[in-house]
N, C-alpha and C positions, 0 to 999 in steps of 0.2 A: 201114748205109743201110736194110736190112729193118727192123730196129729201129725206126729213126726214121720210116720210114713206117705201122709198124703204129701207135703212139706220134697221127699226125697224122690215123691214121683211124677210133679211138677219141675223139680230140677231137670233130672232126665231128660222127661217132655220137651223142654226149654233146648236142651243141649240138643236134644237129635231135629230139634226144629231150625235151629244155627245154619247158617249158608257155609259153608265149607269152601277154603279157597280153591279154585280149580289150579293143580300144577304147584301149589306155595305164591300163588300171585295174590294179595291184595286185592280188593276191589277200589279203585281210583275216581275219587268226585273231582272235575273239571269244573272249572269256573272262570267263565267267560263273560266279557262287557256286553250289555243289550246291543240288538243289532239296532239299526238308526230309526226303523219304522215303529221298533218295540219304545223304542224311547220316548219317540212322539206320542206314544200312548192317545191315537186320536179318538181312540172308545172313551177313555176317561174324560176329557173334554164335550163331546158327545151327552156322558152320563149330566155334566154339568149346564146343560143351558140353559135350566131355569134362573140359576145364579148369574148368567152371561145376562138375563133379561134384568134384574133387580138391581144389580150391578149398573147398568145402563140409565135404569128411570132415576136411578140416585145420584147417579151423574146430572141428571139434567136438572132433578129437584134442589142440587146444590146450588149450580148454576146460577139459577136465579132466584137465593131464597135470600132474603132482603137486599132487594135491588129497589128501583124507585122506576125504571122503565118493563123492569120483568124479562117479557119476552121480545118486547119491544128493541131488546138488542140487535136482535137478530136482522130486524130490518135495518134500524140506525146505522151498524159497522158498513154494512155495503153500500148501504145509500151515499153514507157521508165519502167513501173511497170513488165515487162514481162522479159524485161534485168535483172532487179535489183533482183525479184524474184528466176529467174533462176541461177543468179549465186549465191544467199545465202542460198536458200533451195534448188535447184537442184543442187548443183554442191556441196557445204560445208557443209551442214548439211546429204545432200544426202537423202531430203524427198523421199517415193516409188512413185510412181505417174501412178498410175492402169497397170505397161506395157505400158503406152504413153510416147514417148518425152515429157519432163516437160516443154518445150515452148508454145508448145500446148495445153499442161495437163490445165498449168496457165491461159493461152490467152483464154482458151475457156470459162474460170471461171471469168476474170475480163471484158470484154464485157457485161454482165450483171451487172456485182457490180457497175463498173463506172458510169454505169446511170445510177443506185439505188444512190448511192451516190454522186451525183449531183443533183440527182432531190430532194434526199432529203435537202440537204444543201440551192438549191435556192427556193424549197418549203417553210422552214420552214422560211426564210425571206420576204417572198414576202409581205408578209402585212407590218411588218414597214418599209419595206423598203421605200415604196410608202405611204407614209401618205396625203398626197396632196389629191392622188384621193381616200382613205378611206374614207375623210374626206369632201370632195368636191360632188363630186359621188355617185347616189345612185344604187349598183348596185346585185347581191350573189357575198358574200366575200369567197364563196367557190370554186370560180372560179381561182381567183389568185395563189392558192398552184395545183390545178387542171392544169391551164396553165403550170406552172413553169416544172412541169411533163412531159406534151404534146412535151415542147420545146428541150428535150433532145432526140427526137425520131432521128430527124438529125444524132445526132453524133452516136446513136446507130449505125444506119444505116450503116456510113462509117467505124466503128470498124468492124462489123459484115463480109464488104467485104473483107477486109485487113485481120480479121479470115480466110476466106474460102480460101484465097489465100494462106495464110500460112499452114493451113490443107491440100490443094492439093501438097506445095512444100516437104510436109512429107511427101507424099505418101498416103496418109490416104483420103479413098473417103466416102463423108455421104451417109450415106444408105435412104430408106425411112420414116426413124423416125424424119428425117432435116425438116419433114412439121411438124413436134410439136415441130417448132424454136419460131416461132409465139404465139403459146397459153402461150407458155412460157417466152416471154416476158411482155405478157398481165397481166401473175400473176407478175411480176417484177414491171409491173407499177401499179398495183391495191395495191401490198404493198409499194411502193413507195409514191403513195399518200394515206393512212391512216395514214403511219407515217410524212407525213409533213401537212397533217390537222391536227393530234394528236399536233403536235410539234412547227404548225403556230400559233395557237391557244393561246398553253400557252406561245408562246413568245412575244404575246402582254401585255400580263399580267403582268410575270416573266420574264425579258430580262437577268437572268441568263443562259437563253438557249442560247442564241448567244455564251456562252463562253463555256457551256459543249457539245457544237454539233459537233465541232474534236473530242474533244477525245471521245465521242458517237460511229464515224463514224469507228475512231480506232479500239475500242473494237468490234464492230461489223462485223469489216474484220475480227478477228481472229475469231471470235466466227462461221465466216463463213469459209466452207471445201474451200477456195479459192487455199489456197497453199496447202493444202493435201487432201487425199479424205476424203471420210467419214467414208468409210471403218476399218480405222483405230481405231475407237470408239469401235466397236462393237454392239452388240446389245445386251438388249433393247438400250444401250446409241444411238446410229443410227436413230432410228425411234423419241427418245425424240427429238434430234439434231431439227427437224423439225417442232417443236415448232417457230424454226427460220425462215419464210419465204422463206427467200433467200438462205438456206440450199439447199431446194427443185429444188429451180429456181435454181443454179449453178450447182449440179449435174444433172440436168434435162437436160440442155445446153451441156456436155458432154457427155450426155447418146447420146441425138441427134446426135451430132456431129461428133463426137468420136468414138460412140458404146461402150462407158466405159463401162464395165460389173462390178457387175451387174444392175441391170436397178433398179431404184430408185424409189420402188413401194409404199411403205409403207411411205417412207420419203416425198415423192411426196406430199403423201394424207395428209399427219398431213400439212404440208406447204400451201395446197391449206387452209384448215382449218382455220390455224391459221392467213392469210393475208387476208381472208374476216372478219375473227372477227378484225383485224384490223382497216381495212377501215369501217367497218359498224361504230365501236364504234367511230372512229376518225371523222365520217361526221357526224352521230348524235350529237358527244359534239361539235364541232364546230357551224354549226346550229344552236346552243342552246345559245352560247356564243357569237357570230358576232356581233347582234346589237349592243353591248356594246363597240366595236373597235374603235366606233368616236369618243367616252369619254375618253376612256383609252389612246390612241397610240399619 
């Protein structure tokens, strides 16, 4: 009987503890899509960047795990691009090349592009590449084309000293414009990854990107002042030119360097421009699309 009266006065308890509706109205749960900065969840990415770092060094340890030059690629791609360049448009076609040696004019132009176009090639694969852990793993998918990026800072690196060497065997000493070597690689890699989030993205989806991403890479060397200057366009075409990113970043890299005259003011600015509208719209639409990567890939 104790039982069943304690039993009857826990009921009670229960009932007079009940929210009563006010008026006969229902209380109504609304349910609403994240707003776009919730979505981005950039604390969780944040929470992840020891994975962004591990993720990086395994990119590079792939890279070159049994190879027979190693690291030695890194130099090899742009040396041998430096030759090939130099003797078809410096020497045969006899492009101008500011008043510089066109070895240099070139080399100082593709030390940036090669790791723009590297990073974007192993960016925009990085997700099917690795299905296993898309699919296994729960982890931001924005990290992968992020990393693939990170991984190339290496070979930047060793181009970069093999440049300076070669700049001092010209003759040609940097001035103090060589400390905005650095910010200018930072925009190299800030559009570097928008367009391989751009370009990871829809190759989940579309894996006709795997087969138009050469000749992407192609069109975009020429479309970039690599083997001439810019100069040559004129203006306004010169300042449009930098609509292209990497317009900015390669003359920027010679202005540095070089002291290529003249100094790449305007072309600069529209490039800075247009590689944050890159990357902002390339990590918003990714963000947006990831979850769906385990279904798809």
């Amino acid at each position: 009987m104790q039982d069943r009266s304690r039993q009857m006065l826990d009921v009670a308890s229960t009932e007079e503890k009940a929210p009563t509706p006010v008026h006969g109205i229902e209380p109504v749960t609304r349910v609403e899509p994240p707003s776009l900065w919730r979505s981005l969840d950039l604390g969780e990415i944040w929470h992840h960047r020891e994975l962004l770092y591990f993720l990086a060094l395994r990119d590079v340890k792939v890279r070159y795990k049994q190879t027979a030059f190693g690291v030695g690629w890194a130099l090899l791609q742009p040396v041998l691009m430096v030759l090939l360049f130099s003797l078809v448009f410096g020497r045969l076609v006899k492009i101008p090349s500011a008043g510089l040696p066109y070895p240099v004019f070139v080399f100082a132009a593709l030390v940036p592009w090669t790791f723009f176009a590297n990073a974007v090639t192993a960016g925009s694969n990085s997700v099917v590449a690795t299905p296993n852990l898309v699919t296994k793993i729960y982890f931001p998918r924005v990290l992968m084309p992020t990393a693939s990026v990170l991984s190339g800072l290496p070979d930047v690196a060793i181009a970069s000293a093999v440049l300076l060497v070669t700049t001092l065997a010209y003759g040609i000493v940097p001035g103090p414009q060589a400390l905005l070597l650095l910010p200018l690689l930072l925009l190299a890699m800030l559009t570097a990854s928008g367009v391989a989030l751009w370009l990871g993205a829809l190759n989940v989806e579309y894996r006709d990107v795997r087969y138009t991403l050469p000749f992407l890479i192609q069109l975009w060397l020429f479309a970039t002042p690599v083997v001439y200057p810019s100069s040559l366009a004129g203006e306004p075409w010169q300042t449009i030119m930098g609509i292209n990113p990497m317009a900015g970043v390669v003359e920027g890299f010679r202005w540095a360097l070089l002291d290529a005259q003249p100094a790449p003011g305007a072309l600069l600015l529209a490039s800075i421009g247009a590689a944050v509208a890159v990357f902002v719209t390339g990590f918003v639409y990714f963000r947006r699309v990831e979850d769906r990567f385990a279904d798809v890939i």
